[in-house]
PDBQT receptor file of N, H, CA, C and O in Angstrom, charges set to zero:
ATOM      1  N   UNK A   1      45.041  32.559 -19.163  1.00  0.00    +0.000 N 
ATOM      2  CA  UNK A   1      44.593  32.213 -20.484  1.00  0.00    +0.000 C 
ATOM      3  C   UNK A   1      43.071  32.088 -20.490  1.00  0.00    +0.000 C 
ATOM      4  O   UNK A   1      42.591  31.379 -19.606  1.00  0.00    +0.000 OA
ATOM      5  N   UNK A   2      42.360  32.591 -21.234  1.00  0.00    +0.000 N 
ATOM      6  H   UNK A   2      42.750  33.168 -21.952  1.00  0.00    +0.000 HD
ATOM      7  CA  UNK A   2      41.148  32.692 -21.785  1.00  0.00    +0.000 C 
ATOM      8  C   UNK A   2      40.495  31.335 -22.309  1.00  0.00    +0.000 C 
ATOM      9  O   UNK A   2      40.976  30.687 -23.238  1.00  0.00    +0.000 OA
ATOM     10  N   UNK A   3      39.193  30.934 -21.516  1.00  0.00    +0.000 N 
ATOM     11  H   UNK A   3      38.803  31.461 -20.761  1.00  0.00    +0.000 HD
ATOM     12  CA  UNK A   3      38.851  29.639 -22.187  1.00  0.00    +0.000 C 
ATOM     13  C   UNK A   3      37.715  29.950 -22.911  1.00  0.00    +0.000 C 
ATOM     14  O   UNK A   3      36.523  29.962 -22.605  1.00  0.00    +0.000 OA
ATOM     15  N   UNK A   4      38.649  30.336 -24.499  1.00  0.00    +0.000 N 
ATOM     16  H   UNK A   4      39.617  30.326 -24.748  1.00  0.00    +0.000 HD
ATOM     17  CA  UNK A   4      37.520  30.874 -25.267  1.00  0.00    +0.000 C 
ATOM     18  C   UNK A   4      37.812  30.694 -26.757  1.00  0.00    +0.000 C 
ATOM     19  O   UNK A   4      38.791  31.313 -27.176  1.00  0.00    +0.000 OA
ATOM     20  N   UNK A   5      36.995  29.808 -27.787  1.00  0.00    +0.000 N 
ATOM     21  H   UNK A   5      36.201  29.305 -27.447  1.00  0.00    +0.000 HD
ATOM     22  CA  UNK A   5      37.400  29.481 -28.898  1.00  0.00    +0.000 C 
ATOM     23  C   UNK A   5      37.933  31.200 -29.473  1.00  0.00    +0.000 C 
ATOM     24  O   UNK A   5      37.461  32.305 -29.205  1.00  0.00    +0.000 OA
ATOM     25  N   UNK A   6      39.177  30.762 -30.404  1.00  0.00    +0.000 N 
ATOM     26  H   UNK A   6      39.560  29.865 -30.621  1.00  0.00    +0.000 HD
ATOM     27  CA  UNK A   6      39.137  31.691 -30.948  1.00  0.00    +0.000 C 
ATOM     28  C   UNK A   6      38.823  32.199 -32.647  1.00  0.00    +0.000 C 
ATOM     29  O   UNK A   6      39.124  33.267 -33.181  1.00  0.00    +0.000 OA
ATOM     30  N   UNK A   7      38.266  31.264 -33.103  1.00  0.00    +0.000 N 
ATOM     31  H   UNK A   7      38.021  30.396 -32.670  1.00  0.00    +0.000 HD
ATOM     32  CA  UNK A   7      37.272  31.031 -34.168  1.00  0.00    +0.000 C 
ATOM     33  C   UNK A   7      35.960  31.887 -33.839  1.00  0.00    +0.000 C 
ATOM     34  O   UNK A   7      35.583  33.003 -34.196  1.00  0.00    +0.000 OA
ATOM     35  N   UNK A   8      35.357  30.781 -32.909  1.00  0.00    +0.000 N 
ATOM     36  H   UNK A   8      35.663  29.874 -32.618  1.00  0.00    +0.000 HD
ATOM     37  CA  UNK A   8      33.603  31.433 -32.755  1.00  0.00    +0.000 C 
ATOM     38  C   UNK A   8      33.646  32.051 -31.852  1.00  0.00    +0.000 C 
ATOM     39  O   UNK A   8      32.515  32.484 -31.628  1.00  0.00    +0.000 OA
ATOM     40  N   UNK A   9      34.753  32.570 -30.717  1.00  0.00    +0.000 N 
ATOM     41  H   UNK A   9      35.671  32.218 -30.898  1.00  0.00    +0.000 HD
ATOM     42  CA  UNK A   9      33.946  33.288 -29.836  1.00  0.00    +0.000 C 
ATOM     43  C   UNK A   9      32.931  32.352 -28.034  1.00  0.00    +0.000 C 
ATOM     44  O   UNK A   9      32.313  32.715 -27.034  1.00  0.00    +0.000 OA
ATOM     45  N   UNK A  10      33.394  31.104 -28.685  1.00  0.00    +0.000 N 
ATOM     46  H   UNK A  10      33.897  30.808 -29.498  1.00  0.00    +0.000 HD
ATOM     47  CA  UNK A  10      32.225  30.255 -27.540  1.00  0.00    +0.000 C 
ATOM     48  C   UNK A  10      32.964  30.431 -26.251  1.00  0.00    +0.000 C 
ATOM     49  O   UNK A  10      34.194  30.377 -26.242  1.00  0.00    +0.000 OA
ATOM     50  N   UNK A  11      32.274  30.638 -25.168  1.00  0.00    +0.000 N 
ATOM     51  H   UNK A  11      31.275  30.682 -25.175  1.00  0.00    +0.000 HD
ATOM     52  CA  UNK A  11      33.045  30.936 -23.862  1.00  0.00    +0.000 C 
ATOM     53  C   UNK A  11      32.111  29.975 -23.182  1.00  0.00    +0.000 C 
ATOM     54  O   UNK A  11      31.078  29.470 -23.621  1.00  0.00    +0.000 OA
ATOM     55  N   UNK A  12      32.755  29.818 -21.903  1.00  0.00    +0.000 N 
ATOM     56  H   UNK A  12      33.594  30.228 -21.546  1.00  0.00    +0.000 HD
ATOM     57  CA  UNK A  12      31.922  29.096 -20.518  1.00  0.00    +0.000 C 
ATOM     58  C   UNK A  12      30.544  29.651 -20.389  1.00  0.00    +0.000 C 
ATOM     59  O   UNK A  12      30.166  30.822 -20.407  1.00  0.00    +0.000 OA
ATOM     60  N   UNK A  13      29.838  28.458 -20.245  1.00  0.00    +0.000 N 
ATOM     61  H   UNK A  13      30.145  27.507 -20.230  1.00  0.00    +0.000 HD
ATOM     62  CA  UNK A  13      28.091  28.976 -19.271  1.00  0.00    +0.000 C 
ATOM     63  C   UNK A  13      28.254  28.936 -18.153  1.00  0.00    +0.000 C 
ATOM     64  O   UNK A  13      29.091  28.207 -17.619  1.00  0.00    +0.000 OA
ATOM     65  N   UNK A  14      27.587  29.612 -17.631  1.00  0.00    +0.000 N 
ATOM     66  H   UNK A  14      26.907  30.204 -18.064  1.00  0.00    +0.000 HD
ATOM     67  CA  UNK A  14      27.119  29.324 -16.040  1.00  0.00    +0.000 C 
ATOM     68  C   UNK A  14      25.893  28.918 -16.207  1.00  0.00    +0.000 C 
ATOM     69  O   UNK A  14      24.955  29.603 -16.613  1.00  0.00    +0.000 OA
ATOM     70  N   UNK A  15      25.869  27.262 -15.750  1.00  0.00    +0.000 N 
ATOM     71  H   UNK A  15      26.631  26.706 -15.421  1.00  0.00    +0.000 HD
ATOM     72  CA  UNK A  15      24.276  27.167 -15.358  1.00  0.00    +0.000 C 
ATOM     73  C   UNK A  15      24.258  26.381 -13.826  1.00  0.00    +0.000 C 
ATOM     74  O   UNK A  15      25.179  26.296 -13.014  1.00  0.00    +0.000 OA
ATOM     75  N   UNK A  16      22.789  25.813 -13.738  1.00  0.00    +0.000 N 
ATOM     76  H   UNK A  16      22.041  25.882 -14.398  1.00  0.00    +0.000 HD
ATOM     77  CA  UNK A  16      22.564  25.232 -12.561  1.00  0.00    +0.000 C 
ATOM     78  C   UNK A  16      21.873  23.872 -12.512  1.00  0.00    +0.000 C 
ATOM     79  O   UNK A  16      20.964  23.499 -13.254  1.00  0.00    +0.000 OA
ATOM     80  N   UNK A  17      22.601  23.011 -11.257  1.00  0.00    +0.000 N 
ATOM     81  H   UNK A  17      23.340  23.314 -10.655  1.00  0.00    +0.000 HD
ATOM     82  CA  UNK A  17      21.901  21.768 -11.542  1.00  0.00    +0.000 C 
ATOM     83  C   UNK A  17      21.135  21.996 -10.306  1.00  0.00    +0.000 C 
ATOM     84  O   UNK A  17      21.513  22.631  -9.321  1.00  0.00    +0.000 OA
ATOM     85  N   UNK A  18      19.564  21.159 -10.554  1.00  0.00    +0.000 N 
ATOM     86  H   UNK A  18      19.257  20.643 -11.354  1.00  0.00    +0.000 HD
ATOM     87  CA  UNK A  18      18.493  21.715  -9.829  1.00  0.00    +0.000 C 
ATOM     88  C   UNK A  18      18.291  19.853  -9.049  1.00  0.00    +0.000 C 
ATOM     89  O   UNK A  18      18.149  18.871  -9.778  1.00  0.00    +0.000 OA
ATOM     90  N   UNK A  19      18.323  19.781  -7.736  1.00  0.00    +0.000 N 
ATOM     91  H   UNK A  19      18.439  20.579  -7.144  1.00  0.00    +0.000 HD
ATOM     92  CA  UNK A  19      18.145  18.521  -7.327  1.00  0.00    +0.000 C 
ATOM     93  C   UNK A  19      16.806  17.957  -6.951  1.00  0.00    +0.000 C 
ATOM     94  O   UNK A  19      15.814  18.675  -6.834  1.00  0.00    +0.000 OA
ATOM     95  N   UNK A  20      16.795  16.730  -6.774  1.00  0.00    +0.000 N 
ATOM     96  H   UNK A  20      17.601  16.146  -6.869  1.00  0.00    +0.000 HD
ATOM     97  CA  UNK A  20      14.814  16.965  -6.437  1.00  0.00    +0.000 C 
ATOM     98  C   UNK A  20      14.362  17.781  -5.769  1.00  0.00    +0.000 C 
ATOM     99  O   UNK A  20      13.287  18.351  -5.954  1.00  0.00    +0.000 OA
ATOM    100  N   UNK A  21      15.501  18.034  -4.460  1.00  0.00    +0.000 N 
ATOM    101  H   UNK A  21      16.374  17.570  -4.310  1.00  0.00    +0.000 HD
ATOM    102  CA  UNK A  21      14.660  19.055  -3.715  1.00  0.00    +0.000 C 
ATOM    103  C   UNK A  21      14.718  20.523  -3.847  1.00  0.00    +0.000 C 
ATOM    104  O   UNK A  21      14.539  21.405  -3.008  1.00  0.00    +0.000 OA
ATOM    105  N   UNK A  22      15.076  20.586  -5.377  1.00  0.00    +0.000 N 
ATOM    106  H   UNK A  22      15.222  19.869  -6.059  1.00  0.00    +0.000 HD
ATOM    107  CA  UNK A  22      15.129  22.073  -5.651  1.00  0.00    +0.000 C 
ATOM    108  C   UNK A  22      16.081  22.842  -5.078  1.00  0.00    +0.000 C 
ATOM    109  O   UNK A  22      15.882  24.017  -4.770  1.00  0.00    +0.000 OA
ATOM    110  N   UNK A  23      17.161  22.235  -4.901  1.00  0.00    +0.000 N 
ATOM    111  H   UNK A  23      17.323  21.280  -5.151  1.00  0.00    +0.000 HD
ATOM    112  CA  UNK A  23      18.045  22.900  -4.608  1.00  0.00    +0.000 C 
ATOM    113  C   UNK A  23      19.254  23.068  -5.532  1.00  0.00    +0.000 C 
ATOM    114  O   UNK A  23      19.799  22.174  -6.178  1.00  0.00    +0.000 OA
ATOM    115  N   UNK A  24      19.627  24.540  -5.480  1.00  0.00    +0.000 N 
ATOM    116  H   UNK A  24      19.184  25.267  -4.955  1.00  0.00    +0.000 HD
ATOM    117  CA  UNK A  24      20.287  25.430  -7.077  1.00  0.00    +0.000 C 
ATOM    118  C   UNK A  24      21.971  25.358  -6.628  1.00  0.00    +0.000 C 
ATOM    119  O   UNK A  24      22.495  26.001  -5.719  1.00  0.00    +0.000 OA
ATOM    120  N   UNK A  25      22.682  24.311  -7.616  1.00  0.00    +0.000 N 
ATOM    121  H   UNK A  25      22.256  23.789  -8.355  1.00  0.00    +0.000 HD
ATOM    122  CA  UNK A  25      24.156  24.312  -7.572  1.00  0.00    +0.000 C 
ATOM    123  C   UNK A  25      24.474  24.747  -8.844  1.00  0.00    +0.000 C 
ATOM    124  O   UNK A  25      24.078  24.160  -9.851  1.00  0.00    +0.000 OA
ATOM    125  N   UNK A  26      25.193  25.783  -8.864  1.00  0.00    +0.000 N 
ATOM    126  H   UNK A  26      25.514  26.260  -8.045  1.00  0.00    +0.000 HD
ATOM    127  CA  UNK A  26      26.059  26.797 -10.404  1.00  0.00    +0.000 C 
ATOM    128  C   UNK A  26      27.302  25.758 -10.300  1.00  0.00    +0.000 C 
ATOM    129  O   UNK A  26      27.858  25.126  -9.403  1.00  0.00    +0.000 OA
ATOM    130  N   UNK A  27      27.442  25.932 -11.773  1.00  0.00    +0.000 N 
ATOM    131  H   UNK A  27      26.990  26.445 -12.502  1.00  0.00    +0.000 HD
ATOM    132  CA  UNK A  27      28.724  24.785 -11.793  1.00  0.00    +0.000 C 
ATOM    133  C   UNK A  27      28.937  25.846 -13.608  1.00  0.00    +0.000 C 
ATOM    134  O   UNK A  27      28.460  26.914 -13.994  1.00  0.00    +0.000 OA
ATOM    135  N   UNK A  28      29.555  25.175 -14.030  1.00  0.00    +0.000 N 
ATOM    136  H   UNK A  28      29.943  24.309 -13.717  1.00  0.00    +0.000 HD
ATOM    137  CA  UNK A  28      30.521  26.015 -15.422  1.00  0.00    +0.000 C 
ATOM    138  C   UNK A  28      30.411  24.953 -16.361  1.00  0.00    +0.000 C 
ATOM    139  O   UNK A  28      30.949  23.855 -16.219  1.00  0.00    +0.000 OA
ATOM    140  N   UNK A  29      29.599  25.351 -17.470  1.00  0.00    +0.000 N 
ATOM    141  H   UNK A  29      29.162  26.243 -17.586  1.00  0.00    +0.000 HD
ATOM    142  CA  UNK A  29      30.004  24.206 -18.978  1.00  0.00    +0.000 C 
ATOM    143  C   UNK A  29      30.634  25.039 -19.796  1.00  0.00    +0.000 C 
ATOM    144  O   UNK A  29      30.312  26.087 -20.356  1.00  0.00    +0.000 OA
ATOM    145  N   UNK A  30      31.876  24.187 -19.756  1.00  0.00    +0.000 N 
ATOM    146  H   UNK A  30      32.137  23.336 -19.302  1.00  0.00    +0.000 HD
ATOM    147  CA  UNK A  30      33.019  24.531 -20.774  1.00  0.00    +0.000 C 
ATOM    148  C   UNK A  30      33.468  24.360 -22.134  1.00  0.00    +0.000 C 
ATOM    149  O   UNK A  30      33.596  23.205 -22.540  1.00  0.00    +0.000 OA
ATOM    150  N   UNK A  31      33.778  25.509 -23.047  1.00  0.00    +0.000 N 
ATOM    151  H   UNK A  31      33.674  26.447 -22.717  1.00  0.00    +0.000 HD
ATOM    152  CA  UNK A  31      33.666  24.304 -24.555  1.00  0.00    +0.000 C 
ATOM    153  C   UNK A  31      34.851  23.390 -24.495  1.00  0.00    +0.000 C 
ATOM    154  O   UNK A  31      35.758  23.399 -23.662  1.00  0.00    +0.000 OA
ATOM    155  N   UNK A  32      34.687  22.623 -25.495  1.00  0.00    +0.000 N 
ATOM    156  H   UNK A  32      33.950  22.615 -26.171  1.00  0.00    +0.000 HD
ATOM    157  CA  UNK A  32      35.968  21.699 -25.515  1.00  0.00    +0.000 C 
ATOM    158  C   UNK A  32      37.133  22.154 -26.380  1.00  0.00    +0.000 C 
ATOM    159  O   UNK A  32      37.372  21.708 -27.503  1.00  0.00    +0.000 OA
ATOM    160  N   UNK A  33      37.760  22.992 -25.810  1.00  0.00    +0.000 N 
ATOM    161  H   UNK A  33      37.566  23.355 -24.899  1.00  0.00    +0.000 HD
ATOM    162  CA  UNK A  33      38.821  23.289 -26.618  1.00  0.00    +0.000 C 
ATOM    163  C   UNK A  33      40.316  22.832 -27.144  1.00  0.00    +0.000 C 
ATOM    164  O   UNK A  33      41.087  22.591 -26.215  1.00  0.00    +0.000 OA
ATOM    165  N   UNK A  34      40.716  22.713 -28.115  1.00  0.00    +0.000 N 
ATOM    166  H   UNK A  34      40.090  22.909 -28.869  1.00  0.00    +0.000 HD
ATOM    167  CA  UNK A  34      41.787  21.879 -28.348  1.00  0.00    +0.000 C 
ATOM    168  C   UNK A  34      43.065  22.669 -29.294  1.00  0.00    +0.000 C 
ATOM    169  O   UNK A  34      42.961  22.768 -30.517  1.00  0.00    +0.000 OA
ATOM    170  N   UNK A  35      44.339  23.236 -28.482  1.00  0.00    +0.000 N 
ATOM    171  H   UNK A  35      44.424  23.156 -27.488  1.00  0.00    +0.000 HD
ATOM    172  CA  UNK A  35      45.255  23.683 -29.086  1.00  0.00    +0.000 C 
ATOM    173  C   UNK A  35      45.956  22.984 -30.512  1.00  0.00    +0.000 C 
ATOM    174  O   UNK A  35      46.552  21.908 -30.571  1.00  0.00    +0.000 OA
ATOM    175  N   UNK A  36      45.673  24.003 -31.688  1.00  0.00    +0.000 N 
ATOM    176  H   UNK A  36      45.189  24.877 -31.640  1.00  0.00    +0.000 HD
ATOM    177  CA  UNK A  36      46.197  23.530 -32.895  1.00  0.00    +0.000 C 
ATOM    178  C   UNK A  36      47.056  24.245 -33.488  1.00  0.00    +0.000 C 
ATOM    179  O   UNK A  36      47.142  25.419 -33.128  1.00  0.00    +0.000 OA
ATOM    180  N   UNK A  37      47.812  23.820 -34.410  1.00  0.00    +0.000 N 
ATOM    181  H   UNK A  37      47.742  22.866 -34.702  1.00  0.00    +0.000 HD
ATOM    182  CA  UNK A  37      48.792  24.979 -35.278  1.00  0.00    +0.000 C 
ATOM    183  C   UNK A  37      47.497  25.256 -36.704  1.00  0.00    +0.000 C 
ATOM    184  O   UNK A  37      46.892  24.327 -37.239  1.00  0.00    +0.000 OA
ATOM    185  N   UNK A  38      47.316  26.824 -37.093  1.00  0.00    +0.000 N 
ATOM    186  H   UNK A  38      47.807  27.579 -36.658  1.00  0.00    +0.000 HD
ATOM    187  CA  UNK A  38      46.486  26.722 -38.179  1.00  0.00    +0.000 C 
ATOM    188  C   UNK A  38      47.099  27.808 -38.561  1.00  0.00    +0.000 C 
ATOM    189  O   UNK A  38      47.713  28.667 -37.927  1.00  0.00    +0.000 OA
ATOM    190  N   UNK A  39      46.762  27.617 -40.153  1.00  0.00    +0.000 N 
ATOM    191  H   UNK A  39      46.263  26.920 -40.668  1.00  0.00    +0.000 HD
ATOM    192  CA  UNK A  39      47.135  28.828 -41.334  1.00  0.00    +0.000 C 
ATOM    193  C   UNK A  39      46.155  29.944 -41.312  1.00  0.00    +0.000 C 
ATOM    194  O   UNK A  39      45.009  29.865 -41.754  1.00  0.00    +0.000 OA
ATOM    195  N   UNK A  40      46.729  31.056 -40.726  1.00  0.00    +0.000 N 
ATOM    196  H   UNK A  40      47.659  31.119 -40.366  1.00  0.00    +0.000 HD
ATOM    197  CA  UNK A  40      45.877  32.518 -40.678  1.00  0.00    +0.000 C 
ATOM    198  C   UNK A  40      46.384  33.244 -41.438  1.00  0.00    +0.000 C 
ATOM    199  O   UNK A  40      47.248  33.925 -40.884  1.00  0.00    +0.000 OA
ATOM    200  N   UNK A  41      46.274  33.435 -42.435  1.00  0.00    +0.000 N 
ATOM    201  H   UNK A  41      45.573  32.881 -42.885  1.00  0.00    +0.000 HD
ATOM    202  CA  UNK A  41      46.699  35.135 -43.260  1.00  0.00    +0.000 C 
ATOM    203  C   UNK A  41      47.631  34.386 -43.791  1.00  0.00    +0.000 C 
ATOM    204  O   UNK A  41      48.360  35.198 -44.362  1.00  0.00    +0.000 OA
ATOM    205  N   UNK A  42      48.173  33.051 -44.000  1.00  0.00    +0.000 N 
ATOM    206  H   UNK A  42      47.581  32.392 -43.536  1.00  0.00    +0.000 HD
ATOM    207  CA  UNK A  42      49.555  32.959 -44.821  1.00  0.00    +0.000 C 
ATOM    208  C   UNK A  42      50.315  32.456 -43.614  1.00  0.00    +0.000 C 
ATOM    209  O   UNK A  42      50.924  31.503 -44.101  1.00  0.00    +0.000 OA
ATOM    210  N   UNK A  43      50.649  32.513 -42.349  1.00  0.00    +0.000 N 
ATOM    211  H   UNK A  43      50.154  33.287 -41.953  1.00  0.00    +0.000 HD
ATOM    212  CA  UNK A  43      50.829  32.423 -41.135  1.00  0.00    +0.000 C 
ATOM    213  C   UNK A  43      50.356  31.183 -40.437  1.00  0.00    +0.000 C 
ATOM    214  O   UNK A  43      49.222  30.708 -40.364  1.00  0.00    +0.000 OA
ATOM    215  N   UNK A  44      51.548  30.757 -39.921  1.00  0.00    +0.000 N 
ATOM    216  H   UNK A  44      52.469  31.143 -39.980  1.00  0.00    +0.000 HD
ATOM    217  CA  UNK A  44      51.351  29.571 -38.715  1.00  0.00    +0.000 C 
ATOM    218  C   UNK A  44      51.109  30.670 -37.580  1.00  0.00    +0.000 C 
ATOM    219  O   UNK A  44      51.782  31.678 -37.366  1.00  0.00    +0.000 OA
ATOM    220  N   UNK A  45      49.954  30.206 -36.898  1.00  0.00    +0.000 N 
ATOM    221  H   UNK A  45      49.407  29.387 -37.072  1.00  0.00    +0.000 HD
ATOM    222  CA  UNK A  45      49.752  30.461 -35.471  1.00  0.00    +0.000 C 
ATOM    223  C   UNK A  45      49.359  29.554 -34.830  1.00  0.00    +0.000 C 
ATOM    224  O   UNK A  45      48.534  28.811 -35.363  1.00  0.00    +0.000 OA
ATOM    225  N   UNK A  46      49.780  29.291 -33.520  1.00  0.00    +0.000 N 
ATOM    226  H   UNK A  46      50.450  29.894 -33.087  1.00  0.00    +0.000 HD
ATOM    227  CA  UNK A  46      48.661  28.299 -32.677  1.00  0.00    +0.000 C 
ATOM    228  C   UNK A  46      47.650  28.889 -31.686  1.00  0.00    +0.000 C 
ATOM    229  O   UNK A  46      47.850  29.947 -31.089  1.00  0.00    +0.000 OA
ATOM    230  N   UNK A  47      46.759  28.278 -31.576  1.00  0.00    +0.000 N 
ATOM    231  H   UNK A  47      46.597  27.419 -32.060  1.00  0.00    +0.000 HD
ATOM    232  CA  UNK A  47      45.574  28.951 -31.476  1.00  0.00    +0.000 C 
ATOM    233  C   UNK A  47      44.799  27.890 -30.937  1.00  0.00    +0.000 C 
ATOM    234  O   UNK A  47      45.082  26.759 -31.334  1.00  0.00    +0.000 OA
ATOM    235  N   UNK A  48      43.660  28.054 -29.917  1.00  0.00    +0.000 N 
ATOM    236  H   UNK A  48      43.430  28.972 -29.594  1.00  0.00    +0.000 HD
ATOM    237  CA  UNK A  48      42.685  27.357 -29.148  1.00  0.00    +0.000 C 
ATOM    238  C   UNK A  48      41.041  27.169 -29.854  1.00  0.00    +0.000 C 
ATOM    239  O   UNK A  48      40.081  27.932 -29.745  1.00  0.00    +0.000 OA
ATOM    240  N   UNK A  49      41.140  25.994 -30.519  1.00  0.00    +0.000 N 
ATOM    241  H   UNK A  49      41.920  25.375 -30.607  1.00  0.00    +0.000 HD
ATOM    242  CA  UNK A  49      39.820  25.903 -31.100  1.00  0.00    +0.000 C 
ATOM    243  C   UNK A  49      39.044  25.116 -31.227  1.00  0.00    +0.000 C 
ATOM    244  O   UNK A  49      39.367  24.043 -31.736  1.00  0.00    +0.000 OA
ATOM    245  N   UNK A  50      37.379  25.419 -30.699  1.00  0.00    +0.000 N 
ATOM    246  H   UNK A  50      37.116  26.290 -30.285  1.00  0.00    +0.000 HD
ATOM    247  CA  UNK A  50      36.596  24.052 -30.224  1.00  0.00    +0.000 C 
ATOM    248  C   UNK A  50      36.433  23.024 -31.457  1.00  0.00    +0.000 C 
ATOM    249  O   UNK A  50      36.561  23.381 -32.628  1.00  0.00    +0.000 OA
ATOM    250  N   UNK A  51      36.125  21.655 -31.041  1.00  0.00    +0.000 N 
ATOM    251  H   UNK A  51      36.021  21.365 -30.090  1.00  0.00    +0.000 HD
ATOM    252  CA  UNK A  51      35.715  20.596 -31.626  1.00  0.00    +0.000 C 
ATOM    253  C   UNK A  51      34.956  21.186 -32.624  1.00  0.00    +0.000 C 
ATOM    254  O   UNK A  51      35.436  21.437 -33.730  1.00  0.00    +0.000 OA
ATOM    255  N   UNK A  52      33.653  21.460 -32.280  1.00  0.00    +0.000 N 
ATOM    256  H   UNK A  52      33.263  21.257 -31.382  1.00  0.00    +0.000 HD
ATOM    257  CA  UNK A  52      32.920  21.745 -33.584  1.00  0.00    +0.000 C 
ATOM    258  C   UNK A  52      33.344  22.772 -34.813  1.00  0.00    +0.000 C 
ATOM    259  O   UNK A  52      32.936  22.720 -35.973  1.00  0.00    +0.000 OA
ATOM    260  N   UNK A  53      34.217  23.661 -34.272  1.00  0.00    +0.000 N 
ATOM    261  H   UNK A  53      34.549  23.703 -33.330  1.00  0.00    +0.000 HD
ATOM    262  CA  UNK A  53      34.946  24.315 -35.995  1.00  0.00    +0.000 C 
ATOM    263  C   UNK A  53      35.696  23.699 -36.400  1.00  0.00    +0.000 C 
ATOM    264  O   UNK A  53      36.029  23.869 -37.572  1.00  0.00    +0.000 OA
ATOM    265  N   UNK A  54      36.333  22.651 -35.565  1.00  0.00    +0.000 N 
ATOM    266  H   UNK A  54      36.062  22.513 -34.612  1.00  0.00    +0.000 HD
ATOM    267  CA  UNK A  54      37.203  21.432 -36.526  1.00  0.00    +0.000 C 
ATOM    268  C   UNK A  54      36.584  20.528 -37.154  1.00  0.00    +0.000 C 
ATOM    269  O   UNK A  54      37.001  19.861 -38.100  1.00  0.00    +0.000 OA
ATOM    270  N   UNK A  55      35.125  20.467 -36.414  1.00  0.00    +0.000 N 
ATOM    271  H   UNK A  55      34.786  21.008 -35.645  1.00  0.00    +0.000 HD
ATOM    272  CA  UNK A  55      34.729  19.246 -37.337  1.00  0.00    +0.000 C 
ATOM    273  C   UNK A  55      33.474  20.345 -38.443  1.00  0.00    +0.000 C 
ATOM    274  O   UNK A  55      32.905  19.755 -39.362  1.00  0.00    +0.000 OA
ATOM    275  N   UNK A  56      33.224  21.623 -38.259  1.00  0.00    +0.000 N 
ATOM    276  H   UNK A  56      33.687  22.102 -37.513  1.00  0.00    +0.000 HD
ATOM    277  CA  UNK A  56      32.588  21.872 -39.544  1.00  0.00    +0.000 C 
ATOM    278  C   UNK A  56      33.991  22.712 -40.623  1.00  0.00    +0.000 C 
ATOM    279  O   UNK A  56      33.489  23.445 -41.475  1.00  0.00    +0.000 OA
ATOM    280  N   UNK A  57      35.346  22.681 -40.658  1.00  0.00    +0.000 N 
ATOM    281  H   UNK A  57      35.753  22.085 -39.966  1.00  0.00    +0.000 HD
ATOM    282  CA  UNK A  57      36.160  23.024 -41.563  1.00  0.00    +0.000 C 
ATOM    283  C   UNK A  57      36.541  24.267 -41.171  1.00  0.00    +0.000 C 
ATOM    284  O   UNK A  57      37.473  24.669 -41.868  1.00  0.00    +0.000 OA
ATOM    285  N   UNK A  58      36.098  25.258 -40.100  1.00  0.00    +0.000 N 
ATOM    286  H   UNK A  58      35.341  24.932 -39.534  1.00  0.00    +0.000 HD
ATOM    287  CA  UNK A  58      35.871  26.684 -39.746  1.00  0.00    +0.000 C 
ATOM    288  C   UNK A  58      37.708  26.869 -39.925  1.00  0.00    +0.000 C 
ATOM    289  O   UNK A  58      38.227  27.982 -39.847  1.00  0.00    +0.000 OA
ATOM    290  N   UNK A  59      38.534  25.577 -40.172  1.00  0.00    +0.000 N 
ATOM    291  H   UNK A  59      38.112  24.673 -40.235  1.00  0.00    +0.000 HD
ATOM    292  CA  UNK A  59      40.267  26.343 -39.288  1.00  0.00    +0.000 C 
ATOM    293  C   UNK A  59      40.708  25.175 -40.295  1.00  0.00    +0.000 C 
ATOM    294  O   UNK A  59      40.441  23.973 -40.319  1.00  0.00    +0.000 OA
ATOM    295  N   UNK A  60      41.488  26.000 -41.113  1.00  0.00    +0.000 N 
ATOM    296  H   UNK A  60      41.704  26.976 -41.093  1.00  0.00    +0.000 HD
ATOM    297  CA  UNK A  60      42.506  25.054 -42.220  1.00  0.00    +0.000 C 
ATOM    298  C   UNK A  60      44.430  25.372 -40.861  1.00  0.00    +0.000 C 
ATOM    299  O   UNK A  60      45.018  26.247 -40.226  1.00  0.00    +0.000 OA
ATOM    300  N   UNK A  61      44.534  23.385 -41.354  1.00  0.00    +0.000 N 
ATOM    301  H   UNK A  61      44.057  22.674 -41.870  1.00  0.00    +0.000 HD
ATOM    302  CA  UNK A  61      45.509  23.136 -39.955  1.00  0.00    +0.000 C 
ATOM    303  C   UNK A  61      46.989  23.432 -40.980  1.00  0.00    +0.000 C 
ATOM    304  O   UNK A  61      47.196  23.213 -42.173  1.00  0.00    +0.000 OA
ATOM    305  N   UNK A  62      47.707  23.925 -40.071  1.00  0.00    +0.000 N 
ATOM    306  H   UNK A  62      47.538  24.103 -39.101  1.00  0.00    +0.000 HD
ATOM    307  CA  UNK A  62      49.225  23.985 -40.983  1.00  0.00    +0.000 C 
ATOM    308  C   UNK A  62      49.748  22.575 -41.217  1.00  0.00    +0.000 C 
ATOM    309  O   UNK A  62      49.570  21.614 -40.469  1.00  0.00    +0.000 OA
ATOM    310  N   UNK A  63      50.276  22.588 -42.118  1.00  0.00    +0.000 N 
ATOM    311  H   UNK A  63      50.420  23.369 -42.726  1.00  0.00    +0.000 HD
ATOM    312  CA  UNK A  63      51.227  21.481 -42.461  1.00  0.00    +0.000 C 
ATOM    313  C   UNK A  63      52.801  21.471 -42.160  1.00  0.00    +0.000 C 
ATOM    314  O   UNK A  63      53.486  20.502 -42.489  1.00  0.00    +0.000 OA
TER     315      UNK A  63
């Protein structure tokens, strides 16, 4: 399974934490994704979608 909103598209970063002594550890920031039931086309689907399109309205939830 894909850890990838399926609204926006947001996927994992790769970045790096840099320590005093400059030394480079890659580690993964992940979005926060949260399985919902939502109305697509008329249609219940469930579907994986980050916090922030739930909290700007991006995904009307089924009832």
């Amino acid at each position: 399974m894909s850890k990838q909103c399926d609204i926006c598209q947001k996927k994992p970063l790769k970045a790096n934490k840099v320590s005093f002594s400059n030394k480079h550890y890659a580690y993964k920031q992940e979005p926060n994704l949260q399985p919902m039931k939502a109305n697509i086309n008329g249609t219940v689907k469930k579907i994986k979608v980050c916090t922030s399109c739930i909290k700007a309205n991006k995904v009307q939830k089924a009832v």
